[in-house]
C-alpha positions as CSV (number, residue, x, y, z in Angstrom):
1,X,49.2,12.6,23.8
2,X,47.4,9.8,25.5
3,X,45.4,12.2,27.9
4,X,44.5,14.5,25.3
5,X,43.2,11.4,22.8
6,X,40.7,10.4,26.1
7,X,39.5,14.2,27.1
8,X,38.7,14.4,22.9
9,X,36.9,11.2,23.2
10,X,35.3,11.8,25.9
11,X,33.8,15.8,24.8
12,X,32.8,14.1,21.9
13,X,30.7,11.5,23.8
14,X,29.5,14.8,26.1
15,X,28.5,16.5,22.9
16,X,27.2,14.1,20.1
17,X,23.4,14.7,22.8
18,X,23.9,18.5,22.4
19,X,24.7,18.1,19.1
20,X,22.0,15.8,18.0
21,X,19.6,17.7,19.5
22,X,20.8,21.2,17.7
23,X,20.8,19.2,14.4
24,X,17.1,17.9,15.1
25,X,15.8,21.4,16.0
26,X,17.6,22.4,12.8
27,X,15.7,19.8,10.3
28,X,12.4,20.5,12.5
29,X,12.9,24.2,11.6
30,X,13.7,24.0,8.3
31,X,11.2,21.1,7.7
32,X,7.9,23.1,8.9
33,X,9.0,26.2,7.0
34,X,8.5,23.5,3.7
35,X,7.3,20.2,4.8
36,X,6.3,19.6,1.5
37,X,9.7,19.0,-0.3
38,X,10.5,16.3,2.9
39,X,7.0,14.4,2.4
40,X,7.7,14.4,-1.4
41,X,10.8,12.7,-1.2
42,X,10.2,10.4,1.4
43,X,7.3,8.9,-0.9
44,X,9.8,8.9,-4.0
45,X,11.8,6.1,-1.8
46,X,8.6,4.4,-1.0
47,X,8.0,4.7,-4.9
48,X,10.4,3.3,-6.4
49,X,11.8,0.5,-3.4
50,X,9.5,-2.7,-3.3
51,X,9.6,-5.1,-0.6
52,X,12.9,-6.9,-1.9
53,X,12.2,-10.3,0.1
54,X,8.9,-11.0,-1.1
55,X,9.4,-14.0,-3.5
56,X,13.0,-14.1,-3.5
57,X,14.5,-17.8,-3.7
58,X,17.4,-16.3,-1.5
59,X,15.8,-14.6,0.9
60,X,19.4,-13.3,2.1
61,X,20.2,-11.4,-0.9
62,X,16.7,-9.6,-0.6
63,X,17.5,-8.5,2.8
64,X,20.1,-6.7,1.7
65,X,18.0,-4.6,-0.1
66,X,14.9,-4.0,1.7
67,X,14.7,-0.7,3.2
68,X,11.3,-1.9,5.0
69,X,12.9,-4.2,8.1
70,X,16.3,-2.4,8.1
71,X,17.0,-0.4,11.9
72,X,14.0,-2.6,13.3
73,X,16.5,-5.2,15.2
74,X,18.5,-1.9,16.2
75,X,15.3,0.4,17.2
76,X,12.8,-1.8,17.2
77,X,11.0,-0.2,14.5
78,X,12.5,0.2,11.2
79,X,14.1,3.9,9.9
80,X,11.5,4.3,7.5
81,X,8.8,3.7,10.1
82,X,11.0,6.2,12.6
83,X,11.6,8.9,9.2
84,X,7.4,8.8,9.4
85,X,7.2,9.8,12.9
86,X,9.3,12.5,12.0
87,X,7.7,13.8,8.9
88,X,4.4,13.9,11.4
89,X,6.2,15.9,14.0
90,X,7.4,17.9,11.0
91,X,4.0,18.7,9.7
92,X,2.4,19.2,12.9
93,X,4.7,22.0,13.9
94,X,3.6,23.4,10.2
95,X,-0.1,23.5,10.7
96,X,0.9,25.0,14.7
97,X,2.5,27.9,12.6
98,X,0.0,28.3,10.2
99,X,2.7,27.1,7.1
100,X,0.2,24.4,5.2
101,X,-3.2,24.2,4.5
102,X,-5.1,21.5,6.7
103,X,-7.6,19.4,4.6
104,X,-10.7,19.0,5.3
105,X,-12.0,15.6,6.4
106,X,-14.7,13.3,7.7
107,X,-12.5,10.6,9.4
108,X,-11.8,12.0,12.6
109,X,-14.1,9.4,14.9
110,X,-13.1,6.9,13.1
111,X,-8.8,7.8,13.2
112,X,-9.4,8.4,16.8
113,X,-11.1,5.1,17.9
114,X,-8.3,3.6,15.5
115,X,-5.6,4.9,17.3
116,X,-7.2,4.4,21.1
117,X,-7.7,0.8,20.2
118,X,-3.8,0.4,19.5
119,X,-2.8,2.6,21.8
120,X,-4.7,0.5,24.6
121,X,-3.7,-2.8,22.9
122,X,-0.3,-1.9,23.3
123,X,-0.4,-1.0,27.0
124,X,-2.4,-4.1,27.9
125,X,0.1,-6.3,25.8
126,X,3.5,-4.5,27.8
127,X,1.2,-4.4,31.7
128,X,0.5,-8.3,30.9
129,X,4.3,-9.0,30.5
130,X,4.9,-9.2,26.3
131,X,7.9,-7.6,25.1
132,X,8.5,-4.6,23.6
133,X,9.2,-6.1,20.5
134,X,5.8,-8.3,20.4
135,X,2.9,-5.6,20.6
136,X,5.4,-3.2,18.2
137,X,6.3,-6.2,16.0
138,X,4.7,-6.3,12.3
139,X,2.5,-8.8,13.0
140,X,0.5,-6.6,15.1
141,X,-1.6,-3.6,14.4
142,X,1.9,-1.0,14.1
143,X,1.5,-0.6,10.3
144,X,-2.6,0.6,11.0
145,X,-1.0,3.1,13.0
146,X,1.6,3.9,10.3
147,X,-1.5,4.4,8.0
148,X,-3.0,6.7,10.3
149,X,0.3,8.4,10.4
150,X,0.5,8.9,6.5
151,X,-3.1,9.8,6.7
152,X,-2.4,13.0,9.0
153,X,1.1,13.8,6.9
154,X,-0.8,13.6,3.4
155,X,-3.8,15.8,5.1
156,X,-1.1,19.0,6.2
157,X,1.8,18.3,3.8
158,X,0.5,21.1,0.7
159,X,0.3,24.8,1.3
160,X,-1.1,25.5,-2.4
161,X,-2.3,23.7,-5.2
162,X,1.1,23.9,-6.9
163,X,2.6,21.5,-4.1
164,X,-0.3,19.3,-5.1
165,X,0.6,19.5,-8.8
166,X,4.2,18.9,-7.9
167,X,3.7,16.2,-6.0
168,X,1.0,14.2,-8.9
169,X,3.9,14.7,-11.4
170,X,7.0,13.7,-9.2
171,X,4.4,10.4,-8.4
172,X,3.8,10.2,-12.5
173,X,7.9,10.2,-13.2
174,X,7.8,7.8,-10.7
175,X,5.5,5.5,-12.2
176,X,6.8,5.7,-15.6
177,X,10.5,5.4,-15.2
178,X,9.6,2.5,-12.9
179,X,7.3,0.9,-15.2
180,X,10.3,1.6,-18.1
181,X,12.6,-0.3,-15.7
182,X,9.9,-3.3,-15.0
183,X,9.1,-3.8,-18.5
184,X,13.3,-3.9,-20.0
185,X,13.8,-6.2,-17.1
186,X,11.3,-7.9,-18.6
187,X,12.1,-8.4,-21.6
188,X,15.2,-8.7,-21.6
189,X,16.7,-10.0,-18.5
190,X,14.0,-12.3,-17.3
191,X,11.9,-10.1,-15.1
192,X,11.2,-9.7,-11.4
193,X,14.4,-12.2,-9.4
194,X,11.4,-12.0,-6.8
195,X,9.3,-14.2,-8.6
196,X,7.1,-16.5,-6.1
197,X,5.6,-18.6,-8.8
198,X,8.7,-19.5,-10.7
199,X,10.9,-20.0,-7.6
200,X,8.5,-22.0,-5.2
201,X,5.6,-22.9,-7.3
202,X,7.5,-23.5,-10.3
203,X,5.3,-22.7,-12.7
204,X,7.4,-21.4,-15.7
205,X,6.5,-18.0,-16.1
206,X,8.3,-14.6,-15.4
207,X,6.9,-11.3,-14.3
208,X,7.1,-7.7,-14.2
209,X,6.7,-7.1,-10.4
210,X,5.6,-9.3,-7.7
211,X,5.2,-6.6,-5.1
212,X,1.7,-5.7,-6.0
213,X,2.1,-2.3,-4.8
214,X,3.8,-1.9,-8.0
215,X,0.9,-2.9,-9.8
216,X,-1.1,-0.2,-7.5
217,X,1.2,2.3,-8.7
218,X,0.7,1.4,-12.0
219,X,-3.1,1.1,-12.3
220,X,-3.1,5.3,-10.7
221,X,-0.9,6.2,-13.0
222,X,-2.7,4.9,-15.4
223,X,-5.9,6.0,-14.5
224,X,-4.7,9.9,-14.1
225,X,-2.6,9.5,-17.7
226,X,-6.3,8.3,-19.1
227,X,-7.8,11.2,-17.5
228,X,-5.8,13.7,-18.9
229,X,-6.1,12.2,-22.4
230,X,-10.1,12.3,-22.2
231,X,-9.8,16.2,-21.0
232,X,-7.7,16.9,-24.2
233,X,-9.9,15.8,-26.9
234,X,-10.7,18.9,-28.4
235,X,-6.8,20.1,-27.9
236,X,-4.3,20.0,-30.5
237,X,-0.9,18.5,-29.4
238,X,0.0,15.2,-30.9
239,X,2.6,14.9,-29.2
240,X,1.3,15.1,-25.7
241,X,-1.6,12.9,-26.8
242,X,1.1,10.2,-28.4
243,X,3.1,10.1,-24.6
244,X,0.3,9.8,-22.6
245,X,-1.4,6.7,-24.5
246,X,2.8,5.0,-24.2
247,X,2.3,6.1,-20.6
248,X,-1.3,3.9,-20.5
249,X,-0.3,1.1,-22.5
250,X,2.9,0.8,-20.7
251,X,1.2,0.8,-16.7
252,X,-1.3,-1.5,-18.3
253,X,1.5,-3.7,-19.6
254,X,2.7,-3.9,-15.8
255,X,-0.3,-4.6,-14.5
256,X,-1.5,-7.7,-16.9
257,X,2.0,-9.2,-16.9
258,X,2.5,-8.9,-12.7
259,X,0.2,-12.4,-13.3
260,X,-1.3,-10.9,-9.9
261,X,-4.4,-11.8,-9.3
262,X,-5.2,-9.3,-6.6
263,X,-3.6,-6.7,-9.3
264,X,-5.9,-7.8,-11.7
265,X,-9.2,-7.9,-9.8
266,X,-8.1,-4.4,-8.4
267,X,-7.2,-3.2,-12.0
268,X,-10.3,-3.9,-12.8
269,X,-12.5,-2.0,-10.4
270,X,-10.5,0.8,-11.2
271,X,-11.0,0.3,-14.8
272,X,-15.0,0.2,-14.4
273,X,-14.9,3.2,-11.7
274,X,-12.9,4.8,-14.6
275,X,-15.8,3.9,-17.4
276,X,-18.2,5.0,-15.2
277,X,-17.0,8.6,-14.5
278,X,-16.9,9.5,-18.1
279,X,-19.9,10.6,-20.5
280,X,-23.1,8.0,-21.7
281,X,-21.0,7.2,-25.3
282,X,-17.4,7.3,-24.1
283,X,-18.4,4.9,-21.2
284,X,-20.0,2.7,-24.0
285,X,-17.0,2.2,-26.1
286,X,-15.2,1.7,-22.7
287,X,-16.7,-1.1,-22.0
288,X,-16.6,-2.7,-25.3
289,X,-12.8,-2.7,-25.2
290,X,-12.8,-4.1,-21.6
291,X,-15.2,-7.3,-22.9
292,X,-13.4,-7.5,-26.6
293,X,-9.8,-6.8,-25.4
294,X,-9.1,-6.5,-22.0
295,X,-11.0,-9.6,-20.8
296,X,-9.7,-11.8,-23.8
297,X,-6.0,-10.4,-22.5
298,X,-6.5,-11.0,-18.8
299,X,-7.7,-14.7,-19.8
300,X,-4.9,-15.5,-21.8
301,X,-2.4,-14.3,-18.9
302,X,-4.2,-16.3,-16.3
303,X,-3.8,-19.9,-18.6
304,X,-0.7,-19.1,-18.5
305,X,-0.2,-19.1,-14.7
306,X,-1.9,-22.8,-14.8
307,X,0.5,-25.5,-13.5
308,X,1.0,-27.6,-15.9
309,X,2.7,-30.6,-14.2
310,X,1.8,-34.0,-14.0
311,X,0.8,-33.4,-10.2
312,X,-1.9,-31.1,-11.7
313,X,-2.8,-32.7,-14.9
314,X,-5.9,-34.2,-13.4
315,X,-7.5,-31.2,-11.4
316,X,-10.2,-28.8,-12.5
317,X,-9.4,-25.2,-13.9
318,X,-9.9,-23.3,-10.8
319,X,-7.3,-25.5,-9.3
320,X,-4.9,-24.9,-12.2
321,X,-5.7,-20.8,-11.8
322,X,-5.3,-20.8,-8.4
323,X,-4.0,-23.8,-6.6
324,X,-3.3,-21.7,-3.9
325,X,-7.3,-21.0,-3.1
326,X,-8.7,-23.9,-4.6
327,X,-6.9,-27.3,-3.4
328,X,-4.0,-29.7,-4.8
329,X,-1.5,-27.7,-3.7
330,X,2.1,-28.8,-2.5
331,X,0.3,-31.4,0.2
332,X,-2.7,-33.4,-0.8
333,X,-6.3,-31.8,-2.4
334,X,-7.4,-29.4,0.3
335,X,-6.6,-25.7,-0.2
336,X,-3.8,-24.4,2.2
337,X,-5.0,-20.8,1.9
338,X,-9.0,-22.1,3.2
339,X,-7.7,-24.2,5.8
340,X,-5.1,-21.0,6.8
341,X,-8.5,-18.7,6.6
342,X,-10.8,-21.7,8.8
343,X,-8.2,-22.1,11.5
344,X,-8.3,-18.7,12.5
345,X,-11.9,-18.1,12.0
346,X,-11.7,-21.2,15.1
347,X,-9.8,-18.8,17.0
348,X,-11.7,-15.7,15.9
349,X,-15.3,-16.9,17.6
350,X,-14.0,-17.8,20.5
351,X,-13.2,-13.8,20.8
352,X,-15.3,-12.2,18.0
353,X,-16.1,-9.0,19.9
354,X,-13.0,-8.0,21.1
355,X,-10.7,-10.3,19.4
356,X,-6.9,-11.7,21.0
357,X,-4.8,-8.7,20.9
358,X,-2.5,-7.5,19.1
359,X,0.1,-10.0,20.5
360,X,-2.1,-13.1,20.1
361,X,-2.4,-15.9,17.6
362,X,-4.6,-18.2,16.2
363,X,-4.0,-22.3,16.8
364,X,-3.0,-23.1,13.4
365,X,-0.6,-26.0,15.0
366,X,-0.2,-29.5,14.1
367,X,-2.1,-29.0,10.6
368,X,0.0,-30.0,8.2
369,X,-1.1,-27.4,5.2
370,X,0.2,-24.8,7.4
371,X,3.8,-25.7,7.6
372,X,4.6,-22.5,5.5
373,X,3.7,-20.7,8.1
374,X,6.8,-22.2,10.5
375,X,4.4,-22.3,13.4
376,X,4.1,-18.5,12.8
377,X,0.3,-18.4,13.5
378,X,-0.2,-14.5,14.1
379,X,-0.8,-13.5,10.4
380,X,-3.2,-14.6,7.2
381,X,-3.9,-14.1,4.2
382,X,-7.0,-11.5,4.7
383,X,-6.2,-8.2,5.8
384,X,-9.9,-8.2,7.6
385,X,-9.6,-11.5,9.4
386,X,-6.6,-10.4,10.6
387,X,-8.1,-7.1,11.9
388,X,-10.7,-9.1,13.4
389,X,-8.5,-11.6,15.1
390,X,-6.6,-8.7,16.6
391,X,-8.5,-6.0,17.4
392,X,-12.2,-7.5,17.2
393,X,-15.7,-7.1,15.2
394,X,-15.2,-3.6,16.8
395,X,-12.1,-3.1,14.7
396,X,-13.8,-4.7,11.2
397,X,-16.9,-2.7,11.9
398,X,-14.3,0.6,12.1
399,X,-12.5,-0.6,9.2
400,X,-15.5,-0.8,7.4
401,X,-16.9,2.3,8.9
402,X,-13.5,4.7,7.6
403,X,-14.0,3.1,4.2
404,X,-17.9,3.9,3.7
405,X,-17.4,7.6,4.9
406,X,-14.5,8.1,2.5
407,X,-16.6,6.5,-0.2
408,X,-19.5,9.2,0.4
409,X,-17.2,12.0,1.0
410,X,-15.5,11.1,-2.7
411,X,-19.1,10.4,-3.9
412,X,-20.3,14.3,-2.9
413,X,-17.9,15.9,-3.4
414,X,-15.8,15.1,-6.6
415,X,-18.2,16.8,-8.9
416,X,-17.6,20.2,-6.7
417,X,-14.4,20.3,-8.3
418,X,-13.2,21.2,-12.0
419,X,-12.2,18.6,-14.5
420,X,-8.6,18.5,-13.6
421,X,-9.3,17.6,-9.5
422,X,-12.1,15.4,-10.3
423,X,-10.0,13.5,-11.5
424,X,-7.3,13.3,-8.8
425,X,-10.2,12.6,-6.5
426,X,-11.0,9.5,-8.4
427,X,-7.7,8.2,-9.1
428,X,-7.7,8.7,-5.3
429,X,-10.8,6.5,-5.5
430,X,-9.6,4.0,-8.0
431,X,-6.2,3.0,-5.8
432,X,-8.8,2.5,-2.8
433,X,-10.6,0.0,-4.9
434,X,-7.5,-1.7,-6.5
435,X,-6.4,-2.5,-2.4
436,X,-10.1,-4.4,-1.8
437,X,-8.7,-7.5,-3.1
438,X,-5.8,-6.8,-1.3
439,X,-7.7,-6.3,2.0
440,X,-9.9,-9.5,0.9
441,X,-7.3,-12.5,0.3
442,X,-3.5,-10.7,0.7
443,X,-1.7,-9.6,3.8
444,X,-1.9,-5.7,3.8
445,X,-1.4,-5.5,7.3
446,X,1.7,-6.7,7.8
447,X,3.0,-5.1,5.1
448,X,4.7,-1.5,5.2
449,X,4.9,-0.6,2.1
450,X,1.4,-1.5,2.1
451,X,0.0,0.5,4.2
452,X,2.2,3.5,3.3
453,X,0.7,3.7,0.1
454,X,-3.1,2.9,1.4
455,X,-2.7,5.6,4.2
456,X,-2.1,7.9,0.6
457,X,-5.0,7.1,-1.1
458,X,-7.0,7.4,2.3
459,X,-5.5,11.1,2.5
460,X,-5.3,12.1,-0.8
461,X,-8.9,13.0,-1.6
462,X,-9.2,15.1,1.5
463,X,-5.9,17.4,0.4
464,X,-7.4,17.9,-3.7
465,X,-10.7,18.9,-2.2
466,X,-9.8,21.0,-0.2
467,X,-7.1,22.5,-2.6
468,X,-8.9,22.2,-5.6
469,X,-12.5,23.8,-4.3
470,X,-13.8,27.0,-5.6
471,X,-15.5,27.9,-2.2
472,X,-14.1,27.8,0.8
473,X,-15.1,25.1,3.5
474,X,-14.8,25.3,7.1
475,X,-12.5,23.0,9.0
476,X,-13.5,20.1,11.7
């Protein structure tokens, strides 16, 4: 009995490889015959799952949830991170056999000098001795790559428009019974548990989502739920008129009670890209309502973020609205965040072509504003700074480069397209513009979820043009 127990262990051992492999082949099989169904789902998880830690006052119990860090510590990078390689492999073979439809771009030098740039840091950072872990780690440039990589899966996921239909709607019932969920939480049960003001700044206030990807989600949503309502003036159904403004007022709602600041700065570029896209009188009375409501709204929300305790009773209002920017923080009057932002700019110009690697740090030791950071200097808050201290003016200049192109290519070519597509473009658009704060003052970088959702909107425009044109366009 004892022999037979080993030999079974031991074939299983000798066939888990074979078997493995088989199963593999299977999924990249069935995968490329509809890569669309795989990519779909895989963005419903990055939908609806926030980055649990973020704010949490027991950052144990958020761990529990996260799906962004789990597998790292096993595989170095995290499953969802390895699930993306897949879908690319996936959706590769696809375009090999001819089963999607590639979409056009204009990004190519840029993706490629992107990905040679971290492809070279990375075999510097391993020949110079770093581990494995360092030049992969999240701190680095990995999650750039893992834009790139959504880029490419968003630009060969659709064979037809109907998988782009799909796909806006399942990221629609996404938004809405997410935002249903955010707002009863609210209201009922004290909001967002990952609430960074209430648990460490303790300013009394709670929130809908901290995770301002939610907001991002909210504000396209938004944006495409206006959209359609603008297209159906003339259209009798009261009833699909009625849903859609509850589906505005309720993304809105998320936004302005996030008490974001990067949400509501990036709300409202989308809301004035919005304004702007419509006709001469409809942009008018746009406009109107974002001075005589909106504004008045967005105000109200931010007094309510000031601190109001007696270590901040004597400081000006920017300091109240942002103590975090604008001094009298936790330690004496200067601003953490500026003196975060000036120690790496130190390090920056000592290496402002090139920059210190993906595996290098700025010298933010022995300041005492910084102790937040747990002598944890490889990360700030400014998604270009910290593309600059990595990866050099070459990398910003890139960065910057990739954004203006897709700017132009939305610019000429949105109005190619009917009503409907135009307005997918733009909502495309609008989530771009909603990141620039982001990008600005937050910490995109090292943020997967992010990135995932900024390597969408970088694709998405790409995939409704080249669905949604009448003529056809040659490929590049």
């Amino acid at each position: 009995m004892y022999t037979v127990l080993n030999y079974t262990i031991l074939g299983i051992i000798f066939l888990m490889p074979f078997l493995l492999a088989v199963s593999m082949f299977t999924g990249l099989v069935a995968g490329a015959r509809k890569p669309f169904w795989f990519v779909t789902f895989y963005f419903l998880l990055i939908f609806y799952a926030p980055n649990a830690s973020w704010g949490l006052e027991v950052q144990s119990i958020g761990g529990l949830g996260n799906i962004y860090t789990r597998g790292a510590g096993l595989f170095l990078l995290p499953f969802v991170n390895l699930a993306l390689i897949g879908l690319f492999v996936v959706v590769s073979t696809s375009r090999y056999f001819k089963m999607v439809t590639p979409a056009f771009h204009n990004l190519k030098p840029f993706i490629w000098a992107f990905t040679l740039i971290i492809a070279g840091n990375i075999v510097v950072g391993l020949a110079l001795g770093y581990k494995v872990s360092t030049v992969l780690g999240d701190k680095g440039l990995i999650h750039m790559a893992n834009m790139l990589l959504v880029f490419g899966v968003v630009t060969l996921m659709f064979k037809e428009r109907k998988d782009l239909d799909v796909f806006i709607n399942v990221f629609l019932f996404a938004a809405v019974t997410r935002g249903l969920y955010g707002a009863v939480r609210f209201a009922a049960f004290g909001g967002d548990p990952a609430n960074f003001y209430a648990n460490f700044e303790k300013i009394d206030v709670k929130l809908t989502f901290f995770d301002v990807n939610d907001g991002f989600i909210a504000t396209m949503a938004a944006f495409i739920f206006a959209w359609r309502l603008t297209a159906m003036q003339n259209t009798r159904n009261p009833r699909l008129k009625a849903f859609y403004w509850f589906c505005v007022i309720l993304e809105v709602f998320i936004v302005i009670f996030s008490f974001r600041r990067t949400s509501w700065i990036g709300f409202g570029l989308a809301a004035i890209l919005f304004a702007m896209s419509q006709p001469k009188r409809l942009r008018s009375m746009l406009f109107l309502g974002y001075v005589g409501i909106g504004v008045p709204i967005i105000v109200a929300q931010a007094l309510k973020r000031m601190v109001t305790s007696s270590r901040m009773e004597s400081v000006g209002l920017l300091e109240k609205l942002a103590p975090d920017v604008f001094g009298s923080n936790l330690i004496g009057t200067q601003s953490p965040r500026l003196v975060e932002l000036a120690a790496a700019w130190d390090t920056i110009i000592h290496r402002p072509i090139l920059g210190v690697g993906i595996w290098g740090e700025y010298n933010g030791y022995g300041i005492p504003l910084l102790y937040f950071h747990k002598n944890d200097f490889t990360w700030m808050h400014s998604g270009v700074l910290h593309i600059w201290l990595k990866c050099g003016f070459i990398g910003v200049i890139l960065l910057l480069g990739l954004w203006w192109r897709y700017g132009q290519f939305i610019r000429t070519r949105h109005k190619m397209l009917d009503r409907q597509y135009q307005g997918l473009m733009l909502a495309a658009a609008a989530g771009a513009l909603f990141y620039i704060p982001t990008w600005l003052m937050g910490t995109p970088v090292i943020e997967l979820r992010t990135m995932l959702l900024i390597g969408l909107v970088l694709g998405l425009p790409y995939s409704v043009y080249t669905l949604g044109k009448k003529a056809k366009v040659p490929h590049s």
